[in-house]
C-alpha positions as CSV (number, residue, x, y, z in Angstrom):
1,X,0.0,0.0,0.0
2,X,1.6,3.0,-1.0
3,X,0.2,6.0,1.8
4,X,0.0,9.9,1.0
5,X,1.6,12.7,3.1
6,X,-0.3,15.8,3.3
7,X,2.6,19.0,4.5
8,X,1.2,22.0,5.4
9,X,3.9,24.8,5.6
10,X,3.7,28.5,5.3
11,X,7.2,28.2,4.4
12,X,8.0,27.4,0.9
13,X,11.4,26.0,1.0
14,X,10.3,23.9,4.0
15,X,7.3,22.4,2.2
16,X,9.0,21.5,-1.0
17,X,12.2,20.2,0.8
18,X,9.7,17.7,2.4
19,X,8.1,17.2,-0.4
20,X,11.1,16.0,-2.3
21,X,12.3,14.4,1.1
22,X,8.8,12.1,1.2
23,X,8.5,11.7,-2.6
24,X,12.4,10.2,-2.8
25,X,10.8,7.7,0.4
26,X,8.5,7.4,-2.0
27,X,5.3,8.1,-0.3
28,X,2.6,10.3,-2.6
29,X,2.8,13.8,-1.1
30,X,0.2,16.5,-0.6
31,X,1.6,20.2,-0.1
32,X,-0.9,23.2,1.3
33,X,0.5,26.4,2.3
34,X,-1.6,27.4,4.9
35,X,-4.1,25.2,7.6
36,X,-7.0,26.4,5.1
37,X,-5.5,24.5,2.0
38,X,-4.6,21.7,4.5
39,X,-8.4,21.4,5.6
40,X,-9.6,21.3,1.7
41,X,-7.2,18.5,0.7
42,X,-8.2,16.5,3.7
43,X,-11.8,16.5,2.4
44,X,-11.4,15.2,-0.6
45,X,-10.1,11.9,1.2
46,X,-7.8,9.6,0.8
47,X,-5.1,11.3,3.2
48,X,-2.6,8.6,5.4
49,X,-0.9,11.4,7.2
50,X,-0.9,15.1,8.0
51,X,2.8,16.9,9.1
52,X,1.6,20.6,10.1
53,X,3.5,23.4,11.1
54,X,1.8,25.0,14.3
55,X,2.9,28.4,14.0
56,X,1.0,29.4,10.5
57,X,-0.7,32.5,9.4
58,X,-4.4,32.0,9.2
59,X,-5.7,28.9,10.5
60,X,-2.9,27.3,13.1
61,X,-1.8,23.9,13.1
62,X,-3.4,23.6,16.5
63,X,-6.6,24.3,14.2
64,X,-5.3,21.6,11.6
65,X,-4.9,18.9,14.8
66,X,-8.4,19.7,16.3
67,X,-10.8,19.4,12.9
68,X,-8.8,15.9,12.2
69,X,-9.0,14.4,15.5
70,X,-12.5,15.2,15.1
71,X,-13.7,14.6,12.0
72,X,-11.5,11.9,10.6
73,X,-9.9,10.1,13.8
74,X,-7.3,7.5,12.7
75,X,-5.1,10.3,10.6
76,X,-2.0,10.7,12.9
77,X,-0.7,14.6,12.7
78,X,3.3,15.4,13.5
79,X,3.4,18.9,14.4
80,X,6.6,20.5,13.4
81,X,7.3,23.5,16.1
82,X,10.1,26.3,16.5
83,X,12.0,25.6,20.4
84,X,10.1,28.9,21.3
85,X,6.9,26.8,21.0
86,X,7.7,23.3,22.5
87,X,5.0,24.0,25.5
88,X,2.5,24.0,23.1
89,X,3.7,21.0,20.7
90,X,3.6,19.2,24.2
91,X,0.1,20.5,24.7
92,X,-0.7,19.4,20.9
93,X,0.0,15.9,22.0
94,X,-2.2,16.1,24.7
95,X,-5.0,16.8,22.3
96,X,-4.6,13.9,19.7
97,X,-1.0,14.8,18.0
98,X,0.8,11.7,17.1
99,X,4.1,13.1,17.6
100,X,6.2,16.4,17.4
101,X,9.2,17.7,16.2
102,X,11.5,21.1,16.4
103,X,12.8,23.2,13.8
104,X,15.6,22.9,12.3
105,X,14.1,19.5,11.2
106,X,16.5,16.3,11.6
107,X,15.6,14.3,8.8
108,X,16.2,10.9,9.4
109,X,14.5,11.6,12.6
110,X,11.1,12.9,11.3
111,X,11.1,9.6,8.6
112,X,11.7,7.3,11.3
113,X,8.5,9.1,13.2
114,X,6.5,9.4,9.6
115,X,7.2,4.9,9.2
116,X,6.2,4.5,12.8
117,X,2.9,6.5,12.5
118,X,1.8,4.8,9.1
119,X,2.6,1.3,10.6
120,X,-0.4,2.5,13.8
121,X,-2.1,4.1,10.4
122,X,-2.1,0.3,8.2
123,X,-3.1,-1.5,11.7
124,X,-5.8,1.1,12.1
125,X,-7.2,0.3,8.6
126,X,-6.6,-3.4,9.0
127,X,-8.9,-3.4,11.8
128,X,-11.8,-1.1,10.6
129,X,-11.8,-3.2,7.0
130,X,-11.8,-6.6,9.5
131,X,-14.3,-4.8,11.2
132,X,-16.4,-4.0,8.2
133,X,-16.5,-7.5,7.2
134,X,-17.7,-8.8,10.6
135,X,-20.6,-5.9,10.4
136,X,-21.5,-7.2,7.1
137,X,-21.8,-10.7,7.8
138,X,-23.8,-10.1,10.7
139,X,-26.0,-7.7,9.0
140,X,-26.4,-10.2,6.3
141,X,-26.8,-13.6,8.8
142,X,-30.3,-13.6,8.2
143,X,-30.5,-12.9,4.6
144,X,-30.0,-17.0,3.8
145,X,-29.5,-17.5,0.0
146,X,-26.3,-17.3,-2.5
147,X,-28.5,-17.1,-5.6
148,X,-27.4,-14.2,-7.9
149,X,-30.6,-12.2,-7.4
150,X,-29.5,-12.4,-3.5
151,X,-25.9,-11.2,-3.9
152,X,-27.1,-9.1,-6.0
153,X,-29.2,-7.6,-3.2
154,X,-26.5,-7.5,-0.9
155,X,-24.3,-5.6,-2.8
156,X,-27.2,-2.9,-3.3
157,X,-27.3,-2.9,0.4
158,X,-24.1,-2.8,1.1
159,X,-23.6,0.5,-1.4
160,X,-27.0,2.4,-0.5
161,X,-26.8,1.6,3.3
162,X,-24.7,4.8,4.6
163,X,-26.2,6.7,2.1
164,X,-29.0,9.0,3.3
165,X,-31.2,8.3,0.4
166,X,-34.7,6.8,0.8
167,X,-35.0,3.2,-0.1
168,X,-38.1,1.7,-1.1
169,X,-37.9,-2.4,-1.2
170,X,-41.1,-4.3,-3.3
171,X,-41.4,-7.8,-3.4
172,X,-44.8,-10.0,-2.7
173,X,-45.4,-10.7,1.0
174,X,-42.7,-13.0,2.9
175,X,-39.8,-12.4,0.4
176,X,-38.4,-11.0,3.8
177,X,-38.5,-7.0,2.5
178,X,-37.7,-6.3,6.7
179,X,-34.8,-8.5,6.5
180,X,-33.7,-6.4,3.7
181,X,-34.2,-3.2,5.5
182,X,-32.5,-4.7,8.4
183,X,-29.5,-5.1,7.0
184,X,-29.6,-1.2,5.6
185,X,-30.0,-0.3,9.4
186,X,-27.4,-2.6,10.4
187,X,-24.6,-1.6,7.8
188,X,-25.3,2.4,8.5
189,X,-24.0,5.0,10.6
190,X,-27.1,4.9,12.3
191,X,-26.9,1.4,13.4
192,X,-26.0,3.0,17.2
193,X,-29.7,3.0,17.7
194,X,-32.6,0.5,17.4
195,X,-34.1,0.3,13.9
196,X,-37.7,1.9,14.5
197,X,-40.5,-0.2,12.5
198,X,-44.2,0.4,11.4
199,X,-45.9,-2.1,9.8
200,X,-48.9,0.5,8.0
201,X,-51.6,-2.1,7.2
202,X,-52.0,-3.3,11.2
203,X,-53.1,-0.4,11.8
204,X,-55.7,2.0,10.8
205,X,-56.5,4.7,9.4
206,X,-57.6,6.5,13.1
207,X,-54.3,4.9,14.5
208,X,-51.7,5.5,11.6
209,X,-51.2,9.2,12.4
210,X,-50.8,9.2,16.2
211,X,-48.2,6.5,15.6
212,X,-46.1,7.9,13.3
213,X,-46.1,11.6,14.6
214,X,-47.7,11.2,18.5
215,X,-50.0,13.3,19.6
216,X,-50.4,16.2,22.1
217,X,-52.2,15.5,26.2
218,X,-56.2,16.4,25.3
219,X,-55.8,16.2,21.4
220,X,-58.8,13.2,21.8
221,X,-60.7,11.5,23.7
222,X,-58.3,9.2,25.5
223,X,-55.3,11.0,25.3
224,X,-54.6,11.4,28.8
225,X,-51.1,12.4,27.8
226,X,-48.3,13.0,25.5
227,X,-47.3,10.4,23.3
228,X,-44.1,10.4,21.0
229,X,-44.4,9.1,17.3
230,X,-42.3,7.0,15.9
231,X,-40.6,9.7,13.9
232,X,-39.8,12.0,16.5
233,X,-38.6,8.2,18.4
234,X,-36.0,7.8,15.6
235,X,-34.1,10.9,15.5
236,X,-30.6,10.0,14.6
237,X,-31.7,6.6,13.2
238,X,-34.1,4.8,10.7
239,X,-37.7,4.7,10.3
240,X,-39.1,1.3,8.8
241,X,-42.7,1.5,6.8
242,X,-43.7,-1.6,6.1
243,X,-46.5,-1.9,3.5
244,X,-46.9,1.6,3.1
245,X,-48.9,1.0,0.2
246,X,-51.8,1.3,2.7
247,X,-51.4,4.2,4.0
248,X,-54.5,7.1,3.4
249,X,-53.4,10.6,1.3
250,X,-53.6,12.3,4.6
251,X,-50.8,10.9,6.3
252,X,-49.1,10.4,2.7
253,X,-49.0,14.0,2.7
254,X,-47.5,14.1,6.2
255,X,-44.4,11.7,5.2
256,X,-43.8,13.9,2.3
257,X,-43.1,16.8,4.5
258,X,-41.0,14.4,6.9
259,X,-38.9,13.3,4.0
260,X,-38.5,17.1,2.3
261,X,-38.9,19.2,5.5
262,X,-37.7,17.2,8.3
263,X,-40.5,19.0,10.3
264,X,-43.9,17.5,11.6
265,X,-46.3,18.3,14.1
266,X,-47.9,16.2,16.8
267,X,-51.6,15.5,16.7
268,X,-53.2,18.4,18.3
269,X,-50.0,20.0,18.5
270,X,-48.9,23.4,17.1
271,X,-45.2,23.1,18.3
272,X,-42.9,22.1,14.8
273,X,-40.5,19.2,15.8
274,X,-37.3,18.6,13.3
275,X,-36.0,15.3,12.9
276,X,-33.3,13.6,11.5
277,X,-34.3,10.2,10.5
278,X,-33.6,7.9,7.4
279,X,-36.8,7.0,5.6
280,X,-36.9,2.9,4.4
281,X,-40.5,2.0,2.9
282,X,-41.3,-1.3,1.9
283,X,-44.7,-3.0,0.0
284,X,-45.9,-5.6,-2.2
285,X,-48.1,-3.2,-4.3
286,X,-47.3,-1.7,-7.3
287,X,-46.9,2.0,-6.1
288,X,-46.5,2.9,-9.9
289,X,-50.1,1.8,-10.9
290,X,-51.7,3.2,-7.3
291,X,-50.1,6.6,-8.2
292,X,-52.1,6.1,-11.7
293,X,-55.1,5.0,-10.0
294,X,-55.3,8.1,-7.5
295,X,-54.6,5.8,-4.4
296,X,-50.7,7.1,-4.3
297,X,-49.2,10.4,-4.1
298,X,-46.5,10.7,-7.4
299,X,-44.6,13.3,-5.2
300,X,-44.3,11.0,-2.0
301,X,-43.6,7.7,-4.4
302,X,-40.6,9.5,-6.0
303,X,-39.3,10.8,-2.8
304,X,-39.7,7.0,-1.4
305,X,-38.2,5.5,-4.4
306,X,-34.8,7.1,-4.8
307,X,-33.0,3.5,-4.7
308,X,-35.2,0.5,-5.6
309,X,-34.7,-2.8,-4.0
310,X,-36.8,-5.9,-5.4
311,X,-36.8,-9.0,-3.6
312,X,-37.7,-12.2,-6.1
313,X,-40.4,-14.6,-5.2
314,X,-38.7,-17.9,-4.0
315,X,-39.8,-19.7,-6.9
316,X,-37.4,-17.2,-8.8
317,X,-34.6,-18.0,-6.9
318,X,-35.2,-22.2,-6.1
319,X,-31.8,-22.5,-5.1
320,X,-32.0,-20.9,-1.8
321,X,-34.5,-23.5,-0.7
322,X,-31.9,-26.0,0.3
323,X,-29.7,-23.4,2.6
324,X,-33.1,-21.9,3.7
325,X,-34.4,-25.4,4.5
326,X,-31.2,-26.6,6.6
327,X,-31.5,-22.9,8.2
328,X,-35.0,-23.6,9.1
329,X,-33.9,-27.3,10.6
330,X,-31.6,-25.9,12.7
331,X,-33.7,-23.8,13.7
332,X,-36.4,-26.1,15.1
333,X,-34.5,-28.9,16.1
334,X,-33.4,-26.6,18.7
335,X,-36.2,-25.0,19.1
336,X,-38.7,-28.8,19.9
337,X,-35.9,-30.3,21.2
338,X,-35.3,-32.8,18.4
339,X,-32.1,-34.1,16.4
340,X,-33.9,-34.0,12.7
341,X,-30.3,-34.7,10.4
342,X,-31.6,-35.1,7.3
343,X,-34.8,-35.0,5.0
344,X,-36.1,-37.5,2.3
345,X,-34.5,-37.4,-1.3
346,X,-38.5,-37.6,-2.3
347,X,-39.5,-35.1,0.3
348,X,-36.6,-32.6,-0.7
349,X,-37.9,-33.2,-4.5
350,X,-41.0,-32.0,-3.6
351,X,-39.8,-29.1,-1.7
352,X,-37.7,-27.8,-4.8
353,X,-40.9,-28.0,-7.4
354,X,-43.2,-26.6,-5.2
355,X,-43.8,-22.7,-6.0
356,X,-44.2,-21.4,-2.2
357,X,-46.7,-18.4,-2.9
358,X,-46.1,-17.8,0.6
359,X,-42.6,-17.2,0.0
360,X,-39.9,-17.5,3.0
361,X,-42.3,-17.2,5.6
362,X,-44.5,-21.0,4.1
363,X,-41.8,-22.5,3.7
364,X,-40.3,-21.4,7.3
365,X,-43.9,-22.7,8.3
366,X,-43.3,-25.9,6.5
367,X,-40.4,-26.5,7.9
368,X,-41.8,-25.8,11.8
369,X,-44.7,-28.2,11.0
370,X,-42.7,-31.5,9.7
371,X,-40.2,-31.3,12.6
372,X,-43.4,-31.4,15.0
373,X,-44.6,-34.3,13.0
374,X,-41.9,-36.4,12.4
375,X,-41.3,-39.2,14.8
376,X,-37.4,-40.1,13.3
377,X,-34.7,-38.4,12.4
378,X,-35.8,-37.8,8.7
379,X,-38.3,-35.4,7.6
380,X,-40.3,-38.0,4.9
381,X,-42.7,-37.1,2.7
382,X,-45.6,-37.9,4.5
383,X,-44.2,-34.9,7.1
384,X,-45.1,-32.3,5.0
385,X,-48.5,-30.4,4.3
386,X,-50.2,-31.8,1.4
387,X,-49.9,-28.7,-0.6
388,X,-46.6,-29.2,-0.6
389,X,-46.6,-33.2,-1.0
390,X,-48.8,-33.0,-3.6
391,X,-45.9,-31.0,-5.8
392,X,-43.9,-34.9,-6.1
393,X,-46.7,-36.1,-8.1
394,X,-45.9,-34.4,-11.0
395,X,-43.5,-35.9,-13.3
396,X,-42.0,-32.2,-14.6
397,X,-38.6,-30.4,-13.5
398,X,-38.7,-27.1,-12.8
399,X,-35.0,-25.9,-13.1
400,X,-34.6,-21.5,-13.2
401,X,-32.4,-19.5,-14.7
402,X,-29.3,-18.6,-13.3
403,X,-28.6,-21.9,-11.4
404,X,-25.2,-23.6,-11.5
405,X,-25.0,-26.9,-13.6
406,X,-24.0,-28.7,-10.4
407,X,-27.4,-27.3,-8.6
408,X,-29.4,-28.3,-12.0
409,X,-27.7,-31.6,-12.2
410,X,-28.9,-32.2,-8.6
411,X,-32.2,-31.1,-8.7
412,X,-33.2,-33.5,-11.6
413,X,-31.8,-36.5,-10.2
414,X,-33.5,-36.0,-7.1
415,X,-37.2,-35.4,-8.5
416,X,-36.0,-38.2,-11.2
417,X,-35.6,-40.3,-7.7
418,X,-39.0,-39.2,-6.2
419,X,-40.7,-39.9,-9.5
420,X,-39.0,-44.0,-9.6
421,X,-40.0,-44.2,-5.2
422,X,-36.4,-44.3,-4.6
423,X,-35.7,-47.2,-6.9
424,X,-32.1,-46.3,-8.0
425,X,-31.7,-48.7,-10.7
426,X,-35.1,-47.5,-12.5
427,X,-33.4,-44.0,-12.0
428,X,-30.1,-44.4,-13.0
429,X,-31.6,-45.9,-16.3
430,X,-33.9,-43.5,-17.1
431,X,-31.1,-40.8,-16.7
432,X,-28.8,-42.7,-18.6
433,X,-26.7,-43.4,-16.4
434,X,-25.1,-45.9,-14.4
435,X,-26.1,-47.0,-10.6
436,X,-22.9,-46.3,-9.6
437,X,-22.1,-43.0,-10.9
438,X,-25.9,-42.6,-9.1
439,X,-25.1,-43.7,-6.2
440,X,-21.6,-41.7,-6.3
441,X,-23.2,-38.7,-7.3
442,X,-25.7,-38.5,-3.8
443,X,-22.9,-39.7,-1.7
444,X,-21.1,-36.5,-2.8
445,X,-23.6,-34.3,-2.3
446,X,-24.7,-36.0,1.6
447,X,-27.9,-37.0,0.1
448,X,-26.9,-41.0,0.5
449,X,-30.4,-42.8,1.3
450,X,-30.5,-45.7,3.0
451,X,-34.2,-46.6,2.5
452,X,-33.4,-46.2,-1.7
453,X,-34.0,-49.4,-3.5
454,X,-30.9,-50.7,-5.0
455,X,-32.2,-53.3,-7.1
């Protein structure tokens, strides 16, 4: 990693000598001649190391130490100071300077300060990108799935999420939109405070304004006192509409000012609150035809919908069931108590043709409700609800776009298995294959069933 210098000298010959003096260590140097200068190079970024003289005219090098120690911590300063000023290098240090150094400068001395500071500089990145990654992970835990569609997602997350641009995710119901919005929170600056969610359509139309903006002691019958809104409850963090789709044009009208204004008032109020909050919306309508229809304000549907996340049905994006399956096992198992290990090559079939219209949350439900019935430690066909049985009668492979050959290859041997009741002989000769090369091929993949037939 090569790191960039940034002098600031008032002194000409000083700066350039230490220009040329850094360039021939060859760092990439910065020069500003005055604290000013310094401050306007450090904002555009990508600045390892500030040396400052402290005695400047304008803005001092005291200045130049104070705005980086509190707006970009991790940037070590040297102060370079004439021997009349040593009492306040010494108090520079105090206040965040990394290290400090007296006029007439002794070269070798000041590079063997500058490679000590950039080593505490490299560990200080190593950590915050190790750091990052650990944040990301976490934030993405619960997002189960390695289809392209889903790291697709991801990276959308992971490039809108310290943004402060509105995010509106669509997908049908239990795609797991909150999960996606989740995961914003999680990866933002505001992830310091709890993620503040509304889901829109539980409540109604009476109820929907009082709980997003609160309402003021006397301002209806009932309100025995003052209540807070959600909005004015995340300040400094992120507000979560779920379904907001079904949300009336009053309040619509409302979040529009939120989102332009920053200002609301309280029902029955007449003080204006500001707020700083991120807005994340999320719905399984089509806001584009509600705005035709007159049900959706254009102005408030363009302010939502500056980044567009859309979450694919599961039946787009098949092979996540498998990883969202043994997610879901683990999941129970623990949850009744039981040691479930495995599921039923025809059961599994079944599973991966089925088109879960209910999305995550059915087949999460599916899951729950064969590790309750099963009596073994195999989830069997005859586990699952019939809707979802019912999928292994049909002789047809449903294989989508965008799988690996591997995951395609898999999928049609197993339904192929389902469809011959296990009988790997009948299978391997209606794929065309040997039994072996069968029997090799779920063996590698940890699908090995003892109950197959092997005749």
């Amino acid at each position: 990693m090569k790191f960039t210098v940034l002098i600031i000298d008032d002194e000409k010959n000083i700066r350039e000598g230490l220009a040329s003096n850094f360039e021939i260590e060859d760092y990439n140097v910065r020069t500003a001649a005055s604290g000013e200068e310094g401050i306007a190079l450090l904002e555009k970024g990508d600045i390892d190391l500030v040396i400052t003289d402290l005695r400047m005219n304008g803005m001092s090098g005291e200045e130049v130490l104070n705005h980086v120690t509190s707006k970009m911590p991790g940037i070590p300063v040297i102060i370079l100071t004439g021997h009349g000023s040593i009492d306040s290098a010494v108090d520079a240090m105090r206040h965040g300077a990394y290290d400090f150094l007296t006029k007439p400068l002794n070269l070798d001395q000041l590079n063997m300060i500058v490679k000590r500071a950039l080593e505490t500089r490299e560990m200080s990145l190593s950590h915050q990108r190790l750091k990052k990654e650990v944040e990301d992970n976490q934030a993405f835990a619960s997002m189960t799935g390695k289809s392209p569609a889903m790291l697709k997602i991801q990276e959308l997350i992971k490039k809108v999420a310290d943004s402060k641009a509105s995010v509106l995710i669509t997908g049908e119901s239990g795609v797991g939109k909150e999960l996606v919005a989740r995961a914003i929170h999680k990866l933002s600056s505001r992830r310091n405070k709890d993620l503040i969610s509304v889901h829109c359509a539980a409540l109604s139309e009476n109820l929907i304004e009082s709980e997003l903006f609160g309402y003021e002691k006397g301002a209806f019958t009932g309100a025995d006192r003052l209540k807070k809104g959600r909005f004015e409850l995340a300040h400094g963090s992120t507000v979560f509409l779920d379904e907001i789709g079904e949300i009336n044009q009053n309040v619509q009208i409302k979040i529009l000012r939120v989102l332009q204004e920053k200002k609301f008032e309280r029902v029955g109020g007449e003080e204006t609150l500001e707020v700083d909050v991120r807005v994340v919306a999320a719905t399984n309508r089509n806001l584009e035809d509600e705005v035709k229809k007159g049900n959706f304000r254009e102005d408030l549907y363009y302010r939502l919908n500056v980044v567009h996340i859309h979450v694919p049905p599961l039946r787009e994006r098949k092979e996540d069931i498998s990883l969202l399956i043994q997610r879901f096992l683990d999941e129970f198992n623990a949850e009744n108590g039981k040691n479930i290990t495995s599921i039923e090559n025809r059961a599994k079939a079944a599973m991966l043709k089925y088109d879960w219209p209910g999305n995550i949350r059915e087949l999460r439900n599916c899951i729950e409700s064969a590790v309750v019935m099963s009596d073994g430690k195999e989830i069997t066909l005859d586990d699952l609800p019939p809707s979802v049985s019912n999928a292994a009668s049909s002789p047809s492979v449903v294989i989508p776009l965008g799988v690996t050959l591997e995951e395609a290859e898999k999928t049609y041997m197993l339904e192929s298995l389902a469809v011959n009741r296990n009988n790997k002989s009948k299978t391997a000769e209606s794929l065309g294959i040997g039994r072996k090369t069968l029997q090799r091929k779920l063996s590698e993949w940890g699908m090995e069933d003892k109950s197959s037939v092997d005749v």
